[in-house]
SEZA-941875 format. One line per 3 residues: number of its first residue (from 1); their letters; for each residue x, y, z of C-alpha. Coordinates in Angstrom, 1 decimal, always signed. Last residue first. Layout:
NUM) a) X/Y/Z; ...
***
This chain:
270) xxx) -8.7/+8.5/-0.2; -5.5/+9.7/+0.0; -4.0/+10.5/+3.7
267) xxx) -1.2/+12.8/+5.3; +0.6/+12.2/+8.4; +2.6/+14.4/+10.6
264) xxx) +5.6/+13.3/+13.3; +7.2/+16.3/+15.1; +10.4/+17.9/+14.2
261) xxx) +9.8/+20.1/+11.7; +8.4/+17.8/+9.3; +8.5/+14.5/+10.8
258) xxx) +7.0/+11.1/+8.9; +3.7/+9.2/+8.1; +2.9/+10.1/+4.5
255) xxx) +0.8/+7.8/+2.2; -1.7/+6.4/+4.5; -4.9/+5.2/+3.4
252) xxx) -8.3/+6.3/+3.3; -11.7/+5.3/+3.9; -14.7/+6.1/+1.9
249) xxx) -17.0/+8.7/+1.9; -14.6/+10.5/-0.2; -16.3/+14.5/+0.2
246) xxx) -16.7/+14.4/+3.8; -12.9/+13.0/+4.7; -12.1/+15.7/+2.5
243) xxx) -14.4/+18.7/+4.3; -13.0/+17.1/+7.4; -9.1/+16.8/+6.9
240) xxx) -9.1/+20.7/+5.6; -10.4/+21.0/+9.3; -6.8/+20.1/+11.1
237) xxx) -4.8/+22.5/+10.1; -7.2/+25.4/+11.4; -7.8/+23.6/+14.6
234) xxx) -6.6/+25.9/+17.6; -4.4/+24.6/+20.1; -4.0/+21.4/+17.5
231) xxx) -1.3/+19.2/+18.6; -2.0/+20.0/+22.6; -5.5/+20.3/+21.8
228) xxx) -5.8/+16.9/+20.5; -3.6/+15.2/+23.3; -6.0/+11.9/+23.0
225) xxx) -8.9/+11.7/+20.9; -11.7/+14.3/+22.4; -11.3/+17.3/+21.1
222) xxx) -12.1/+14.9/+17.5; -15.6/+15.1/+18.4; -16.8/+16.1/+14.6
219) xxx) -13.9/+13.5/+13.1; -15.7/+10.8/+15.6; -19.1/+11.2/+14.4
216) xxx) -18.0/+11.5/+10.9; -16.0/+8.0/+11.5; -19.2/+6.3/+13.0
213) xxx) -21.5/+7.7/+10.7; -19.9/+6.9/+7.4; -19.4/+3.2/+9.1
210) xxx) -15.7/+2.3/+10.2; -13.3/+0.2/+8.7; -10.3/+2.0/+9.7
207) xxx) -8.6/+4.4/+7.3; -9.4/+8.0/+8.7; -10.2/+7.1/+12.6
204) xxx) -7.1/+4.5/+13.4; -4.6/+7.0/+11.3; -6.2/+10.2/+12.7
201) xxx) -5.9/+8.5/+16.4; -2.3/+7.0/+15.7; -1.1/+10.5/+14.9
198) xxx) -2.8/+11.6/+17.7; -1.1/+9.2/+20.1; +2.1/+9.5/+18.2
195) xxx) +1.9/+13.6/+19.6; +1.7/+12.8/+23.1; +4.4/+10.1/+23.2
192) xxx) +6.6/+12.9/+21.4; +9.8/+11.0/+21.3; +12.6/+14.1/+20.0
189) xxx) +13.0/+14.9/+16.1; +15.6/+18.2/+15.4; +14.5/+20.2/+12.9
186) xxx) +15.9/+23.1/+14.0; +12.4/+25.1/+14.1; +11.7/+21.9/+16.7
183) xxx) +7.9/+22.6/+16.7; +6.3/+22.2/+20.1; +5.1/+25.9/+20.0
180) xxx) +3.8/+26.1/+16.6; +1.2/+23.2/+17.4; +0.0/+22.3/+14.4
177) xxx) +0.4/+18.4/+14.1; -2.0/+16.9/+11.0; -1.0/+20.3/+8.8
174) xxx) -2.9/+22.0/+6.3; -3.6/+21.7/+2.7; -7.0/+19.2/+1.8
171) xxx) -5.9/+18.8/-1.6; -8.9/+17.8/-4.1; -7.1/+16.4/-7.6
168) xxx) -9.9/+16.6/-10.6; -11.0/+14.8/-13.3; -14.7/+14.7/-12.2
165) xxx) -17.4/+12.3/-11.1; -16.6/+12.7/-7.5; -17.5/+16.2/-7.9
162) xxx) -20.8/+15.4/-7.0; -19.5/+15.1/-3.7; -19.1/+18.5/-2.7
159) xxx) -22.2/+18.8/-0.8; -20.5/+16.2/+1.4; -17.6/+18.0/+2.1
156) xxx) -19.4/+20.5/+3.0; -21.5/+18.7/+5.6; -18.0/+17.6/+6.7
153) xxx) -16.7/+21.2/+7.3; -19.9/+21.9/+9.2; -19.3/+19.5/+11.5
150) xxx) -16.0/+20.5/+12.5; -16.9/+24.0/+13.6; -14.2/+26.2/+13.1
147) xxx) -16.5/+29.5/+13.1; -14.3/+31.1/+10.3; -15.5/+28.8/+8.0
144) xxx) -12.4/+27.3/+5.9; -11.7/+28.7/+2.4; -11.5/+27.4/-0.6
141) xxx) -8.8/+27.7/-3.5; -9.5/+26.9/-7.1; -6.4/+25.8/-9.6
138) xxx) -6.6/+25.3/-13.6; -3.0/+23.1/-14.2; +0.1/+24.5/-15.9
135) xxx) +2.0/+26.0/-12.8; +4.9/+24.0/-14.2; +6.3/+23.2/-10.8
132) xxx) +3.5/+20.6/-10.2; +4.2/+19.1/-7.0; +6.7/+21.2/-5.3
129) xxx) +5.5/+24.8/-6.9; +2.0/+22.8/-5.4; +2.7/+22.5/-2.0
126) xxx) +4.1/+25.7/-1.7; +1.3/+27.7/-3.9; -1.5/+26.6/-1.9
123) xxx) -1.0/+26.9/+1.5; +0.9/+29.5/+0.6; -2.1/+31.8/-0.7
120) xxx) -4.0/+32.2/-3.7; -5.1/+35.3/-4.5; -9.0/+36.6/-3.9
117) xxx) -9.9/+39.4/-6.2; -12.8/+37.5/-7.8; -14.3/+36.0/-4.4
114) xxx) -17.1/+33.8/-5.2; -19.4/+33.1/-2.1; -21.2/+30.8/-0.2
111) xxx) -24.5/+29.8/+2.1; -24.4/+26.0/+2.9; -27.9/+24.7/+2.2
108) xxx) -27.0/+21.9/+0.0; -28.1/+23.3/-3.1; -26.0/+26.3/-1.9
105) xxx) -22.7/+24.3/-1.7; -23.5/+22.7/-4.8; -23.6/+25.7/-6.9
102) xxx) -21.0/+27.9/-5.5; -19.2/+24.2/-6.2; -19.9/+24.4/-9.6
99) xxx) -19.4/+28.6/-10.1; -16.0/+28.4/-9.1; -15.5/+25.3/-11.2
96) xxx) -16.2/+28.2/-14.2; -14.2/+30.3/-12.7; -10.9/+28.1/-12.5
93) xxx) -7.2/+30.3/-12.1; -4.8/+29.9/-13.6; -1.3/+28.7/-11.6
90) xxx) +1.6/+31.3/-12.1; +3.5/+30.3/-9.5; +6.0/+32.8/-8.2
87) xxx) +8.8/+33.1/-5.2; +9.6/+36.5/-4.5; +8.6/+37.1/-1.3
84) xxx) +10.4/+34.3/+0.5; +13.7/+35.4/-1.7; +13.2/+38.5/+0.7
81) xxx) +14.6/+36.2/+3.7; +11.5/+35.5/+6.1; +10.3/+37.2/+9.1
78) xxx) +6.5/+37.4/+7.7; +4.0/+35.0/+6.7; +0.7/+35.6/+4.2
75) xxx) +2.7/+35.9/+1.0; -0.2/+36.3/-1.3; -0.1/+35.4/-4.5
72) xxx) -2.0/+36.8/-7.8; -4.8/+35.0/-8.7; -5.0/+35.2/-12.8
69) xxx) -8.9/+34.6/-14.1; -10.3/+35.6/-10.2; -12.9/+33.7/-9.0
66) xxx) -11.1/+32.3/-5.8; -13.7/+30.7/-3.3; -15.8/+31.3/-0.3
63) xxx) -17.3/+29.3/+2.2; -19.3/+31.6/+4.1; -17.8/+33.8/+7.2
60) xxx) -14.6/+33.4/+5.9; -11.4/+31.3/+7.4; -8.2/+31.3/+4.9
57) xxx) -4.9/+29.7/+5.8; -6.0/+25.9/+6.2; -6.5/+25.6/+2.9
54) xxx) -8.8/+23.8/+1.0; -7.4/+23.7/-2.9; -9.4/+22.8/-5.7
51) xxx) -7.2/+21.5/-8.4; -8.4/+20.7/-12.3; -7.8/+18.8/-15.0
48) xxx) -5.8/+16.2/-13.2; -2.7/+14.3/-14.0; -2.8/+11.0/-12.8
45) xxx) -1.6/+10.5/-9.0; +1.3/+8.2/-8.0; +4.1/+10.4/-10.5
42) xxx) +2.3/+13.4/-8.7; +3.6/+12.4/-5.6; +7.0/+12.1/-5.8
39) xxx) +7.8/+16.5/-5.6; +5.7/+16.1/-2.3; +7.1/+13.4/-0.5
36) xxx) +10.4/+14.6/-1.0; +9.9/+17.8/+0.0; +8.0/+16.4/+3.2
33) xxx) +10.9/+14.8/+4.0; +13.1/+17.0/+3.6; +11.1/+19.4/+5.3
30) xxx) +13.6/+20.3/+8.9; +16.1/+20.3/+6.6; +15.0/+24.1/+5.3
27) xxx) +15.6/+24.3/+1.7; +13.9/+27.7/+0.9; +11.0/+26.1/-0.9
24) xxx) +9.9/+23.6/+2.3; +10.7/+26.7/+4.5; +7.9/+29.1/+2.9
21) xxx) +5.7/+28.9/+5.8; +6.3/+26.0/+7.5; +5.0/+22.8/+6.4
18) xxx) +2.1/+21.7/+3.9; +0.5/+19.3/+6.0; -1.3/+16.6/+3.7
15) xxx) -5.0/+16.0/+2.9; -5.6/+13.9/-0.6; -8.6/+13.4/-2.8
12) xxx) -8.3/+12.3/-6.2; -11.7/+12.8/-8.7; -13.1/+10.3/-10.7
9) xxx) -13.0/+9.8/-14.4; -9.6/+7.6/-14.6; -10.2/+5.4/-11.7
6) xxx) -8.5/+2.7/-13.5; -5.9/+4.2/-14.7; -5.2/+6.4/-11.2
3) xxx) -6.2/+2.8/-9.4; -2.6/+1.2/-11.3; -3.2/-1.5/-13.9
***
């Protein structure tokens, strides 16, 4: 019996990078991988009822979600060919999990907000036209805090954890090398010493068998591991990670370690 059967009233947690833009969609071959990775991986998962999305494209002063029936899309890049802007995914939204987490995150003493006018951006809709084309499943996005700090992300994760109990698929969507700088826009992979040191850091931190403590202590210093701020100058990608790591209070495994524009990402399911 596969863990999705027999796991089959708890919620799925994964954190992936979601690529450039709208390149994974347009064909770039800098994504194959990550294409491929992404329209497999729902055959490994079971069919949620509902998505909550954290992406690492929106930072609020509270955490604040989608409330909105029908989120429209927001195509928040630029320099693209116009098919970039024309790319749809009709996801509904999820109000009423709005209102849950609203709920949890304020229990927990982490002021947040409903957003009804809110859409959903790419770091939502490109992973998820890969993974679940058909648009046919109740998605919620969440912001980041604008303030970055990593310990705050974990506390929400935690305040999230009654969500454990549900059928639903939690994507932490950002991007485990983000360093636009470095990326090889040809796709072109080069050694990147530097880079497989952070890799290997994530890896070590997010599936070893640390304590709760011990791996929440390390996620909140991650400056520290080696090269961090050359793969993250500024840590948007990298703080979806935290508020799942929070939430699963378990360790995870890999099920992604690969290039995507070059430069070696991983992504994790706990």
């Amino acid at each position: 019996m596969v863990e999705a059967e027999r796991n089959s009233s708890t919620a799925q947690i994964v954190y992936f990078s979601h690529g450039g833009g709208p390149l994974p969609i347009l064909g770039d071959a800098g994504h194959r991988s990550m294409v491929q990775f992404m329209e497999a991986l729902p055959a490994k998962l079971r069919k949620p009822e509902a998505i909550l999305v954290i992406s690492a494209h929106w930072e609020a002063r509270e955490v604040t979600l989608t409330g909105g029936e029908t989120p429209p899309l927001l195509y928040d890049y630029y320099g693209f060919p116009d098919e970039a802007y024309e790319i749809t995914y009709p996801a509904p939204g999820n109000p009423e999990l709005a209102e849950l987490v609203a709920g949890l995150l304020q229990k927990n003493g982490i002021s947040s907000r409903i957003d009804k006018n809110r859409g959903f951006d790419h770091g939502m809709f490109i992973p998820l036209k890969l993974m679940y084309p058909g648009a046919d499943i109740p998605t919620l996005q969440m912001s980041l805090l604008h303030n970055l700090d990593p310990a705050s992300h974990l506390r929400a994760g935690r305040a999230l954890r009654p969500l454990l109990e549900r059928d639903i698929l939690v994507i932490g969507s950002g991007f485990s090398f983000h360093n636009m700088g470095a990326f090889s826009w040809h796709g072109r992979a080069a050694p990147d010493p530097e880079n497989d040191a952070f890799q290997n850091w994530l890896i070590d931190c997010c599936t070893g068998t640390l304590s709760e403590s011990e791996r929440e202590a390390r996620l909140a210093a991650w400056e520290k591991a080696p090269h961090a701020r050359y793969c993250h100058p500024r840590e948007e990608h990298l703080l979806p990670l935290h508020v799942c790591a929070g939430m699963a209070n378990r360790p995870a495994r890999v099920i992604f370690d690969d290039y995507i524009l070059g430069k070696r990402a991983v992504a994790f399911q706990w």
